[in-house]
C-alpha positions as CSV (number, residue, x, y, z in Angstrom):
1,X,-4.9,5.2,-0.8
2,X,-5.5,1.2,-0.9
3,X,-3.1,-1.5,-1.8
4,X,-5.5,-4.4,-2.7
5,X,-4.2,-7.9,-3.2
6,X,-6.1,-10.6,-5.6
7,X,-4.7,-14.2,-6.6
8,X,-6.5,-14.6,-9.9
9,X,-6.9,-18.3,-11.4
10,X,-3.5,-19.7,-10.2
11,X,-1.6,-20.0,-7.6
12,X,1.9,-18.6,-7.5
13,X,2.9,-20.4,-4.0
14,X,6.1,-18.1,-2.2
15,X,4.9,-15.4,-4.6
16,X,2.7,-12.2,-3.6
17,X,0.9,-10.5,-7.2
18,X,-0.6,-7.3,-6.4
19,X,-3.7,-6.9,-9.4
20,X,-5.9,-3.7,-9.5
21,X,-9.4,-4.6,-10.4
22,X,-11.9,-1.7,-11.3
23,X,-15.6,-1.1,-10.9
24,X,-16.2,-2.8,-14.8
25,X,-14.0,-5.7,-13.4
26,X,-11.3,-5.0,-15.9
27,X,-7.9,-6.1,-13.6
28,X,-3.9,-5.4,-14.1
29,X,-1.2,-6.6,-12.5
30,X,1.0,-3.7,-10.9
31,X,4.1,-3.4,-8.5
32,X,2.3,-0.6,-6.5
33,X,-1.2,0.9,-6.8
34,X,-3.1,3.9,-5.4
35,X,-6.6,3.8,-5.4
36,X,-9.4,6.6,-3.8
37,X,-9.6,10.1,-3.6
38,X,-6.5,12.0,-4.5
39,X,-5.2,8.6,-6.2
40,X,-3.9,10.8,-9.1
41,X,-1.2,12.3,-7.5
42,X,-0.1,9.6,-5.0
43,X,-0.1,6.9,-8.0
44,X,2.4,9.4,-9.6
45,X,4.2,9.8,-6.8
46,X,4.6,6.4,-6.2
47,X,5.8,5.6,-9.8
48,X,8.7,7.7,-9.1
49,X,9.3,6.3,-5.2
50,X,8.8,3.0,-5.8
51,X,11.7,0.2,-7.1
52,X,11.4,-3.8,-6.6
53,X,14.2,-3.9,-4.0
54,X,13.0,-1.8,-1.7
55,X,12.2,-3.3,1.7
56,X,9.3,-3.3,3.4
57,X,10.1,-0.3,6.3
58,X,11.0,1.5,3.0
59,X,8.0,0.8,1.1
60,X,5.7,1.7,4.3
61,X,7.5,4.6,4.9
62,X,7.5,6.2,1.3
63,X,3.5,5.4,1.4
64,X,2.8,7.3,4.3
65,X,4.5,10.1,3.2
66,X,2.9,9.9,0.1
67,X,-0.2,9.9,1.9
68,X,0.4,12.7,4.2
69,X,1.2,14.6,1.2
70,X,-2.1,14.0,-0.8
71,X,-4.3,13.7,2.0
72,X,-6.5,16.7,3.4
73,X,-6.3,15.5,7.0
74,X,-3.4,15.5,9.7
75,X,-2.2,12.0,9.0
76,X,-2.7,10.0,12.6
77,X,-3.2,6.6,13.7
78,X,-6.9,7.1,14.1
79,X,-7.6,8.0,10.3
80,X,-5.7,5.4,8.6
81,X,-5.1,1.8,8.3
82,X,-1.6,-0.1,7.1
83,X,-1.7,-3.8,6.6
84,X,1.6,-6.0,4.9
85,X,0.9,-9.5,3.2
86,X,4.2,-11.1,2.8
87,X,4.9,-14.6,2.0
88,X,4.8,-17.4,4.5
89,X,3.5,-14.8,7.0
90,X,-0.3,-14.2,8.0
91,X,-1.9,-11.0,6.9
92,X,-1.1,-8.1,9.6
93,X,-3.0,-5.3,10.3
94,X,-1.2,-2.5,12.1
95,X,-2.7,-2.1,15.5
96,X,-3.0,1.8,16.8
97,X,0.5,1.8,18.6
98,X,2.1,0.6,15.6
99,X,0.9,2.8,13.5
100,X,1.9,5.4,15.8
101,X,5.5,4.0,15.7
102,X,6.3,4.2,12.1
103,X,4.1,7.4,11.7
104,X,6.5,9.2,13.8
105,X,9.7,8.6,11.8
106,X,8.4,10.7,8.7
C-alpha cells in the first residue's frame, strides 16, 4: 500500500492534495489511497477508517493495521516503508527504529 503525493498545475501553499494518477495518466484527487497488491481490500478498509480530523499517529496507526491485515508477510520494519508530508515540514522517511516504535503499539 502507497500513499503518493502530486501538486498538479497550481500551487496550494499550506495545503497538502493527495491525487492518484494511474498507468493511462488519468489522475483524482482523494483524502486517502491504496495502491498495489491487495489494494482492493485495504482501499475499502480505509474508506471506512478514515475521517479528515484524524491526526497523524491516528492515520499511521489505522494504515498499518490496515496493512498487517491485507498483507501476506509478518508486518516488520524491514519490509515496509512509512513516510509523512505535512505542511511547513520536510518530507520524513521513517528510519528502522521508528518504524519499530509505532509498529509495536498495534
Amino acid at each position: 500500500m502507497r500513499l503518493q503525493r502530486h501538486k498538479i498545475d497550481k500551487m496550494n501553499f499550506g495545503t497538502l492534495e493527495l491525487f492518484h494518477m494511474d498507468t493511462s495518466g488519468t489522475f483524482v484527487q482523494c483524502d486517502a489511497r491504496a495502491i498495489g497488491s491487495a489494494s482492493e481490500g485495504a482501499q475499502s478498509s480505509l474508506q471506512e477508517v478514515y475521517h479528515k480530523s484524524m491526526t497523524l499517529k491516528e492515520a499511521i496507526k489505522s494504515s498499518l493495521i490496515i496493512l498487517k491485515q491485507v498483507m501476506e508477510e509478518k508486518l516488520n520494519a524491514t519490509n515496509i516503508e512509512l513516510a509523512t508530508v505535512q505542511p511547513g515540514q520536510n518530507f520524513h522517511m521513517f528510519t528502522k527504529e521508528e518504524l519499530e516504535e509505532v509498529i509495536k503499539d498495534i
